[in-house]
PDB file with one MODEL, atoms N, CA, C and O in Angstrom:
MODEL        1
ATOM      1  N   UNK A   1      90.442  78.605 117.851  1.00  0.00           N
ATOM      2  CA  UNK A   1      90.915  77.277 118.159  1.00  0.00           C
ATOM      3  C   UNK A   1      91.533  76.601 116.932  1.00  0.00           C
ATOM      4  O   UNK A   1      92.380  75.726 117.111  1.00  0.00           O
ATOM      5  N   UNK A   2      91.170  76.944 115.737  1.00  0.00           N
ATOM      6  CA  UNK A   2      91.467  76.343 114.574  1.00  0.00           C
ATOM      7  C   UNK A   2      92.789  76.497 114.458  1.00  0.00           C
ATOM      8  O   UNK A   2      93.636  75.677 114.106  1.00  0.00           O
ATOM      9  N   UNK A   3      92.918  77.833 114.846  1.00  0.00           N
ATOM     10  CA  UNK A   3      94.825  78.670 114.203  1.00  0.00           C
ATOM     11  C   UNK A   3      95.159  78.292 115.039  1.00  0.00           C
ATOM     12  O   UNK A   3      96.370  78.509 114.989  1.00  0.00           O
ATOM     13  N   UNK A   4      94.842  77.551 116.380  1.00  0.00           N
ATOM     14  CA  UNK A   4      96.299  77.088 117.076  1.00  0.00           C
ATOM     15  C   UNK A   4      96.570  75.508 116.961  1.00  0.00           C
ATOM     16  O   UNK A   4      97.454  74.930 117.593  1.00  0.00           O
ATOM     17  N   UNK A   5      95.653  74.875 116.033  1.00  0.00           N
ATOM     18  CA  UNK A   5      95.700  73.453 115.701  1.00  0.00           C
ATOM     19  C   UNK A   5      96.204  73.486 114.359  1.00  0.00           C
ATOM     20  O   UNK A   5      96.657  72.389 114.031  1.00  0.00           O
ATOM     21  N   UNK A   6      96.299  74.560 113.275  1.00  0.00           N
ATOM     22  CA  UNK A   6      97.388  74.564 112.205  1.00  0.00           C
ATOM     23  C   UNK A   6      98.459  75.091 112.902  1.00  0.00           C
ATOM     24  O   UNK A   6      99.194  74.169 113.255  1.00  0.00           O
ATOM     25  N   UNK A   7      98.789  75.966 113.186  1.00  0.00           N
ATOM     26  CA  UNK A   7     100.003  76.152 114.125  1.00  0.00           C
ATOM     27  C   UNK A   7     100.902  75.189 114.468  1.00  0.00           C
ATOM     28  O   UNK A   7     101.979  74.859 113.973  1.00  0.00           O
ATOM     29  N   UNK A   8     100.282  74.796 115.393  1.00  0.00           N
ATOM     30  CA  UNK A   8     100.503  73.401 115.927  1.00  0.00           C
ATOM     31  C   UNK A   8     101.106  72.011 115.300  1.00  0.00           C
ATOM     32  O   UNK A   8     101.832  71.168 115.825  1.00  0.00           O
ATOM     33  N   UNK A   9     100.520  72.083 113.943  1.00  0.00           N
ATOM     34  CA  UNK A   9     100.252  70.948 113.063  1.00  0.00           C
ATOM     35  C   UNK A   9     101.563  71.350 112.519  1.00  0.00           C
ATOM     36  O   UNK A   9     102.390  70.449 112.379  1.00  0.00           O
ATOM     37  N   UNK A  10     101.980  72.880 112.098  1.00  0.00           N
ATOM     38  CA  UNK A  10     103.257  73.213 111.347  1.00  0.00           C
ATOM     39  C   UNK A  10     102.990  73.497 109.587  1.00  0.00           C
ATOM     40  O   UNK A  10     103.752  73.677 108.636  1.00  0.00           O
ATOM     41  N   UNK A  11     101.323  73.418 109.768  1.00  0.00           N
ATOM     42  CA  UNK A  11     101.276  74.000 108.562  1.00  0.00           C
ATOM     43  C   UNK A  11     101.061  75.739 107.962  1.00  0.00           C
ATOM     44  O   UNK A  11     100.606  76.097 106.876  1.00  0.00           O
ATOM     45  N   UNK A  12     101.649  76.719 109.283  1.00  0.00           N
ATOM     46  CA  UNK A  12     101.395  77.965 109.307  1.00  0.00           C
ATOM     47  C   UNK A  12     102.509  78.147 108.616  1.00  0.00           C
ATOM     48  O   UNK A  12     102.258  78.328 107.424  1.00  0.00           O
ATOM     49  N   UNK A  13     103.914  78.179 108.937  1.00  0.00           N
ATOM     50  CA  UNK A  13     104.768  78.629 107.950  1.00  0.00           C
ATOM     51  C   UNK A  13     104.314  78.426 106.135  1.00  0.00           C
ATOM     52  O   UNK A  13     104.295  79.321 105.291  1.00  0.00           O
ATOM     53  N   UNK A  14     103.977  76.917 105.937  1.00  0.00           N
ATOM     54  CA  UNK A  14     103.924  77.338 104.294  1.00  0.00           C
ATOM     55  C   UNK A  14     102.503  78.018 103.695  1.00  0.00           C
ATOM     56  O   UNK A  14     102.145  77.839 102.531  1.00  0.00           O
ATOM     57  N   UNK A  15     101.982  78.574 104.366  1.00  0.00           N
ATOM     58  CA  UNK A  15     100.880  79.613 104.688  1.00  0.00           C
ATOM     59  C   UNK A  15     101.647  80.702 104.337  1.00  0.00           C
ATOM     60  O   UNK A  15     101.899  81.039 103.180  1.00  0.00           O
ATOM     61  N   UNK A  16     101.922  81.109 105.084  1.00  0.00           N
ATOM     62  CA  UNK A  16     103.253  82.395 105.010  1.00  0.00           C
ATOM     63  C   UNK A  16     104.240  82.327 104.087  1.00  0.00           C
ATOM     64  O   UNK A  16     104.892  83.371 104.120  1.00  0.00           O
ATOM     65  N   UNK A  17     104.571  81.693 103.417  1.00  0.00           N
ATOM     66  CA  UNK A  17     105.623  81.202 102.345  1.00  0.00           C
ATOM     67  C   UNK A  17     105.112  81.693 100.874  1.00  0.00           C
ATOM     68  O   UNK A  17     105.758  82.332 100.044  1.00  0.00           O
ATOM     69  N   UNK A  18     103.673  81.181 100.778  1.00  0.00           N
ATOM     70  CA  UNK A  18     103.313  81.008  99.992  1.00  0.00           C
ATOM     71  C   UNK A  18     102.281  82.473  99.380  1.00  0.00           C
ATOM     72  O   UNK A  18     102.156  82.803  98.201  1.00  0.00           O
ATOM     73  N   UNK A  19     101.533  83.275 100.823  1.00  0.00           N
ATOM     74  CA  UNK A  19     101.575  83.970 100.898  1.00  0.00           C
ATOM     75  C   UNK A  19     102.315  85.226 100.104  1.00  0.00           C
ATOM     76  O   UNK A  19     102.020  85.960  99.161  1.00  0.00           O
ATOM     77  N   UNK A  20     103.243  85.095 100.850  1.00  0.00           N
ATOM     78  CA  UNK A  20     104.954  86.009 100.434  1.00  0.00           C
ATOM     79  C   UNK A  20     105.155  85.572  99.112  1.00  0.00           C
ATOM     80  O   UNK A  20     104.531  86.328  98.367  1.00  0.00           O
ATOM     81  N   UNK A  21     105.704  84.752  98.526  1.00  0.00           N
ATOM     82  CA  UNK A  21     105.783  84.544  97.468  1.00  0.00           C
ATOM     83  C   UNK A  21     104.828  85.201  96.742  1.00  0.00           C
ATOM     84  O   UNK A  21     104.974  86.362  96.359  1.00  0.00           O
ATOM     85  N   UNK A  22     103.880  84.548  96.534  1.00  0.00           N
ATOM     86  CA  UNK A  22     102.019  85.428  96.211  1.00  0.00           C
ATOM     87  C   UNK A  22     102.092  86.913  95.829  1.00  0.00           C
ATOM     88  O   UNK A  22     101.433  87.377  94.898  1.00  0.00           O
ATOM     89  N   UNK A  23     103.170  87.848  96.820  1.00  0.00           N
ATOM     90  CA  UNK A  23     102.932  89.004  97.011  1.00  0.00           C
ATOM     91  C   UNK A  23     104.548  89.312  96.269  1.00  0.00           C
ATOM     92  O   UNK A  23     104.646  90.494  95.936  1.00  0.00           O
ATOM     93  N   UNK A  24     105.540  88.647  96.025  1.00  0.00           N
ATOM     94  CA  UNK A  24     106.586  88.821  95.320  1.00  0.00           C
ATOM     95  C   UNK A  24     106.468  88.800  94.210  1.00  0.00           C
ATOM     96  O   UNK A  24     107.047  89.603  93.478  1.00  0.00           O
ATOM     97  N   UNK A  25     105.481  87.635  93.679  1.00  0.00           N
ATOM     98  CA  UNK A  25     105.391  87.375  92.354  1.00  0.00           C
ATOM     99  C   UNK A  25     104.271  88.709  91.399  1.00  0.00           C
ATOM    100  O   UNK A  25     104.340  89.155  90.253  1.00  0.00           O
ATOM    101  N   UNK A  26     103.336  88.975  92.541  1.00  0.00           N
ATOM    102  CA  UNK A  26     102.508  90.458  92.182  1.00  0.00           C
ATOM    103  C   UNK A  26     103.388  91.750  91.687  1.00  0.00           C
ATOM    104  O   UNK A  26     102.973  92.574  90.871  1.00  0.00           O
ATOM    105  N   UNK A  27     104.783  91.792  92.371  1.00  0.00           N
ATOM    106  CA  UNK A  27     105.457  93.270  92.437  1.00  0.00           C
ATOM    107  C   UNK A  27     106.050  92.725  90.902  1.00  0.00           C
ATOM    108  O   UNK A  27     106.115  93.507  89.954  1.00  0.00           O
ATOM    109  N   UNK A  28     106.464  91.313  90.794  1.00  0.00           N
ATOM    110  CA  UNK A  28     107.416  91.241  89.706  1.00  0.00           C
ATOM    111  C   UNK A  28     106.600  91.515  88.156  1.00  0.00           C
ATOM    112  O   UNK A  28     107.038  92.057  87.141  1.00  0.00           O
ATOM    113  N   UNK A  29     105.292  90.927  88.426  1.00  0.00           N
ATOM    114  CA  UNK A  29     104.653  91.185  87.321  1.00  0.00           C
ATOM    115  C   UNK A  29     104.777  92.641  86.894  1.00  0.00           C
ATOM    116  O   UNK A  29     105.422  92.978  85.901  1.00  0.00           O
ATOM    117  N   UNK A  30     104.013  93.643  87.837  1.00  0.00           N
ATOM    118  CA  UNK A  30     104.060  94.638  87.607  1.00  0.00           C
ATOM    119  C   UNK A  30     104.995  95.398  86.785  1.00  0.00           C
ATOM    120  O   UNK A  30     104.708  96.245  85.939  1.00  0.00           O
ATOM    121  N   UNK A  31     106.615  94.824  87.283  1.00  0.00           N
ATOM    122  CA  UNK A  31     107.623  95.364  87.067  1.00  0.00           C
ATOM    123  C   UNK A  31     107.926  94.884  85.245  1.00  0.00           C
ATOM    124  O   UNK A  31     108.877  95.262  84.561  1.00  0.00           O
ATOM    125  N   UNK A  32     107.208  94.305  84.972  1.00  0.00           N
ATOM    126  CA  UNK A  32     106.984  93.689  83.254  1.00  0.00           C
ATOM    127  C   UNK A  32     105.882  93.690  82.843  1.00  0.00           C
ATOM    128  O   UNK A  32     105.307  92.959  82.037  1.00  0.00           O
ATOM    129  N   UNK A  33     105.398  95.019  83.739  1.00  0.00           N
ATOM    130  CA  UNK A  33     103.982  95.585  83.191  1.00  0.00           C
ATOM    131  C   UNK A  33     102.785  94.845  82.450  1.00  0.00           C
ATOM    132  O   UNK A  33     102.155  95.157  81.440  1.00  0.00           O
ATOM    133  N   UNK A  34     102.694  93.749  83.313  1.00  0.00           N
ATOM    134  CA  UNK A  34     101.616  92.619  83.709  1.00  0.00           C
ATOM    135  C   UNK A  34     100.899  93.111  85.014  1.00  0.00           C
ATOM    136  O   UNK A  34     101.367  93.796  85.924  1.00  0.00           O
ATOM    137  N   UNK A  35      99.621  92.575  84.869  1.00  0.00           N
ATOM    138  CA  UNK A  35      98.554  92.516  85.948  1.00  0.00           C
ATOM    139  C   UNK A  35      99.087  91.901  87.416  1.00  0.00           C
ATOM    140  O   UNK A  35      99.020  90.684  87.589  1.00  0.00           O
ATOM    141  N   UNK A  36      99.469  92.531  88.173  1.00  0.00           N
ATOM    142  CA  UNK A  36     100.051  92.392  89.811  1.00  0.00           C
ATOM    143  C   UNK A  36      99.132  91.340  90.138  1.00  0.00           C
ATOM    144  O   UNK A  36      99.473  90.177  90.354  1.00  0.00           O
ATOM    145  N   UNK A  37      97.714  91.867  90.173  1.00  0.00           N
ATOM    146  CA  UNK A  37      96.403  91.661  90.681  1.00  0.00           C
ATOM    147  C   UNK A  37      96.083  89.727  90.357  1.00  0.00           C
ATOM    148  O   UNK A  37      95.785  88.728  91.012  1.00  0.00           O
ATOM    149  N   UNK A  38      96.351  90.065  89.094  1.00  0.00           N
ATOM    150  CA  UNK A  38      95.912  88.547  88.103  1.00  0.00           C
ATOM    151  C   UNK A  38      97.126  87.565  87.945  1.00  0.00           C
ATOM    152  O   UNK A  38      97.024  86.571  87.227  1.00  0.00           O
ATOM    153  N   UNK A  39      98.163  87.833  88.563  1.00  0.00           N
ATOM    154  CA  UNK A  39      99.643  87.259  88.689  1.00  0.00           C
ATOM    155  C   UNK A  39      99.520  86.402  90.240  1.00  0.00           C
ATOM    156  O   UNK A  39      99.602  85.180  90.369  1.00  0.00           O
ATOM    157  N   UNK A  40      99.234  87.717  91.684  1.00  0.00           N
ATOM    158  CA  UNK A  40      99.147  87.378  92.326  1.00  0.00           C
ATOM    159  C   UNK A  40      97.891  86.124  92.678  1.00  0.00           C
ATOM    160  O   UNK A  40      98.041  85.193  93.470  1.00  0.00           O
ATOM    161  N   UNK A  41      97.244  86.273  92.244  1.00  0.00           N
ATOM    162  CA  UNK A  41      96.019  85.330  92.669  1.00  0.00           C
ATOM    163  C   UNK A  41      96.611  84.135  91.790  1.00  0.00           C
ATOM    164  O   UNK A  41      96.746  83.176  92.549  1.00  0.00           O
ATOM    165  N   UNK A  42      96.987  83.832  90.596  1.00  0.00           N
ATOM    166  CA  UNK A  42      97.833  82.798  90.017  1.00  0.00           C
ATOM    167  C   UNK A  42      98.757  82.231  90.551  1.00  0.00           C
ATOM    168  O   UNK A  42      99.066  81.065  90.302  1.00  0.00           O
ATOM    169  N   UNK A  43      99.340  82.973  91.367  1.00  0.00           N
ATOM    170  CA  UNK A  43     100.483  82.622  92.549  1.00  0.00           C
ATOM    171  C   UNK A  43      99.956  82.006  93.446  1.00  0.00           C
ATOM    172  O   UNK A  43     100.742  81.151  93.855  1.00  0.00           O
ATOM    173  N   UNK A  44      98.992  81.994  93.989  1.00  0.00           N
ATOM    174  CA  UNK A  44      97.826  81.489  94.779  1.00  0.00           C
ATOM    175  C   UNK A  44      97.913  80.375  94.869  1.00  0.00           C
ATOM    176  O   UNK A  44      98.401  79.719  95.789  1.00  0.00           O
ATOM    177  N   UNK A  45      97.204  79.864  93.422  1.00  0.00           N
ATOM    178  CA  UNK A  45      97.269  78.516  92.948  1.00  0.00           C
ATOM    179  C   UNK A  45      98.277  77.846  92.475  1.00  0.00           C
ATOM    180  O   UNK A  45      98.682  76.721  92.769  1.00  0.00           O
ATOM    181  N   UNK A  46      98.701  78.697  91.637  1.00  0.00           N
ATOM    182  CA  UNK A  46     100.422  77.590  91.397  1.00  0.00           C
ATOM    183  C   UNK A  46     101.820  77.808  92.341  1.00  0.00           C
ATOM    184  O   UNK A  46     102.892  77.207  92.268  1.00  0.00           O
ATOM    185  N   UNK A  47     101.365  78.973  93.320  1.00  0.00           N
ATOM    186  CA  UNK A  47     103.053  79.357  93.503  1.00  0.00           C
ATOM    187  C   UNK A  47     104.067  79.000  92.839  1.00  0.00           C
ATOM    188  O   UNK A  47     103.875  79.430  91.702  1.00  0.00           O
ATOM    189  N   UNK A  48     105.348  78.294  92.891  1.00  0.00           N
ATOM    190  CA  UNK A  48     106.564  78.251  92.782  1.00  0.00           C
ATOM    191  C   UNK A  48     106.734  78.216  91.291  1.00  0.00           C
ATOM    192  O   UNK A  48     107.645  78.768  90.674  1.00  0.00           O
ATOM    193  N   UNK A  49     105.699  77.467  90.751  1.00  0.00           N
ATOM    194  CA  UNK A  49     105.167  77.212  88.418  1.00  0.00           C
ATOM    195  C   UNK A  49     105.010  78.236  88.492  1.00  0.00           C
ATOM    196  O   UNK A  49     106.026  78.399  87.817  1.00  0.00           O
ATOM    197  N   UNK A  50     104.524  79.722  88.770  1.00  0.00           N
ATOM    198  CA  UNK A  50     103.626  81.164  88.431  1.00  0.00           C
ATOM    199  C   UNK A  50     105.280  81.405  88.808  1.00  0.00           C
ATOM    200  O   UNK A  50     105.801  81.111  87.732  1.00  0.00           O
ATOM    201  N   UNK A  51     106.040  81.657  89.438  1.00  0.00           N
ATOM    202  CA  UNK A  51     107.471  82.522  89.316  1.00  0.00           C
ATOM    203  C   UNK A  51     107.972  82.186  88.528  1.00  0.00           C
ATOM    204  O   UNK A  51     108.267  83.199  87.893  1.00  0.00           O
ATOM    205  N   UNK A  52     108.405  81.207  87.948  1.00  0.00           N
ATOM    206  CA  UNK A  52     109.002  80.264  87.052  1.00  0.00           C
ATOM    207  C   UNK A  52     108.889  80.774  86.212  1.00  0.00           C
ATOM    208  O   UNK A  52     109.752  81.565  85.828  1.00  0.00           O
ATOM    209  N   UNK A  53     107.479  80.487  85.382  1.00  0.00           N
ATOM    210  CA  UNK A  53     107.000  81.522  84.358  1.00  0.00           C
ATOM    211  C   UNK A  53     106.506  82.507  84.229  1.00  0.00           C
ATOM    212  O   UNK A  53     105.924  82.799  83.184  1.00  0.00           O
ATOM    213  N   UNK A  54     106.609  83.460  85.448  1.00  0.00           N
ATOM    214  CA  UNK A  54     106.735  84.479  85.386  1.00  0.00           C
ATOM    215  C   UNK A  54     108.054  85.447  84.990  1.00  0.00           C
ATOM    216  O   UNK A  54     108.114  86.619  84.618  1.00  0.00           O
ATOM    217  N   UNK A  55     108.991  84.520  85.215  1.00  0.00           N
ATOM    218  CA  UNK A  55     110.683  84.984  85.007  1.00  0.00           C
ATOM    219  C   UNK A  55     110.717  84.790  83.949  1.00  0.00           C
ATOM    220  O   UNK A  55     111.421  85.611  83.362  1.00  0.00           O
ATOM    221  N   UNK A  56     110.197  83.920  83.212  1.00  0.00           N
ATOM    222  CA  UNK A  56     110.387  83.377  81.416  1.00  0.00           C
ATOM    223  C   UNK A  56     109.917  84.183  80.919  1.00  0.00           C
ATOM    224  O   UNK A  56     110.787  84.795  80.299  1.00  0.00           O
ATOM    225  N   UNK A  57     108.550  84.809  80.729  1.00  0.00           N
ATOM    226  CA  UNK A  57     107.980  85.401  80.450  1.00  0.00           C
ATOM    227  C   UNK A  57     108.832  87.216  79.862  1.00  0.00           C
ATOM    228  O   UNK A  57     109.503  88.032  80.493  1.00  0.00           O
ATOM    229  N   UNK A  58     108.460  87.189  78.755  1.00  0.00           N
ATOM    230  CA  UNK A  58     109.355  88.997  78.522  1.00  0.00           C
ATOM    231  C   UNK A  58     108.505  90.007  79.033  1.00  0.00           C
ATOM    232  O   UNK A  58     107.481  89.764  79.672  1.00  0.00           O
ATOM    233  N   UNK A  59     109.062  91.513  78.665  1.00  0.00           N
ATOM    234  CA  UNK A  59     108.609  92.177  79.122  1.00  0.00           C
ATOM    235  C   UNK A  59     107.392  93.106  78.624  1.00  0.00           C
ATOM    236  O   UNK A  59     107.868  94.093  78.063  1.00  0.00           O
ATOM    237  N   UNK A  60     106.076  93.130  78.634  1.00  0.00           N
ATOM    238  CA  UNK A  60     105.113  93.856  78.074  1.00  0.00           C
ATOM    239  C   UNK A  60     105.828  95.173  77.576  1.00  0.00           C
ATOM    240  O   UNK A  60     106.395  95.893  78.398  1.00  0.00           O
ATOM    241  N   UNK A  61     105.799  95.576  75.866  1.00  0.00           N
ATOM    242  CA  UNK A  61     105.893  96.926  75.698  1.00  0.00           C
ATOM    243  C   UNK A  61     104.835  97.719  75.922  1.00  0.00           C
ATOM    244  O   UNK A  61     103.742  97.156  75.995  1.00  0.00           O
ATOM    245  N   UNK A  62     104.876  98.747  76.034  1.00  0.00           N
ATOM    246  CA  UNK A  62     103.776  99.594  76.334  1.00  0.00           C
ATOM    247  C   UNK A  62     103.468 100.202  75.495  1.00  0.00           C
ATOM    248  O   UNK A  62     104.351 100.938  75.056  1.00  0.00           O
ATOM    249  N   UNK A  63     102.025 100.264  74.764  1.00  0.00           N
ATOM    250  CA  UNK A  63     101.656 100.767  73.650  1.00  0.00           C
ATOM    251  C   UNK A  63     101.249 102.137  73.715  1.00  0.00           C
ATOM    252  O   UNK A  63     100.267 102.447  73.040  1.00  0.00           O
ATOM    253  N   UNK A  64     101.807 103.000  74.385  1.00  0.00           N
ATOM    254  CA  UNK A  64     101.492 104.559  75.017  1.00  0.00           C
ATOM    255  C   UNK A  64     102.770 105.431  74.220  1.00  0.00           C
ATOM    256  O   UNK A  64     103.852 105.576  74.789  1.00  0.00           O
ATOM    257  N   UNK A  65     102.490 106.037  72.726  1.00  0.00           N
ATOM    258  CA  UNK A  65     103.577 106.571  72.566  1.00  0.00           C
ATOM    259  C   UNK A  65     104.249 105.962  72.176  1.00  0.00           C
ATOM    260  O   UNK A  65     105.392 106.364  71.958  1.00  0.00           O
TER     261      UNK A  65
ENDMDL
END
């Protein structure tokens, strides 16, 4: 009954937005060999600030070799 009274309300899309994002901002970390895991859950809480500076942010060298 709850999910069809957010539904309803129109607060399911930025659920899903934010979500997604959440899970964009995880792949990007990765891809600058940062924590997906510890990015995404930061995304959580800040969304749209966590991409931001996540894009600012350079790229981890890798100390392997």
């Amino acid at each position: 009954m709850d999910q069809i009274a957010i539904m309803a309300d129109g607060r399911a899309p930025w659920f899903v937005g934010w979500g997604t994002l959440a899970l964009i901002n995880a792949g990007l970390a990765q891809g600058k060999n940062r924590s997906g895991l510890a990015w995404f859950l930061l995304s959580l809480l800040l969304g749209p600030i966590a991409t931001l500076v996540l894009v600012l942010l350079p790229k981890v060298r890798s100390t392997l070799f």
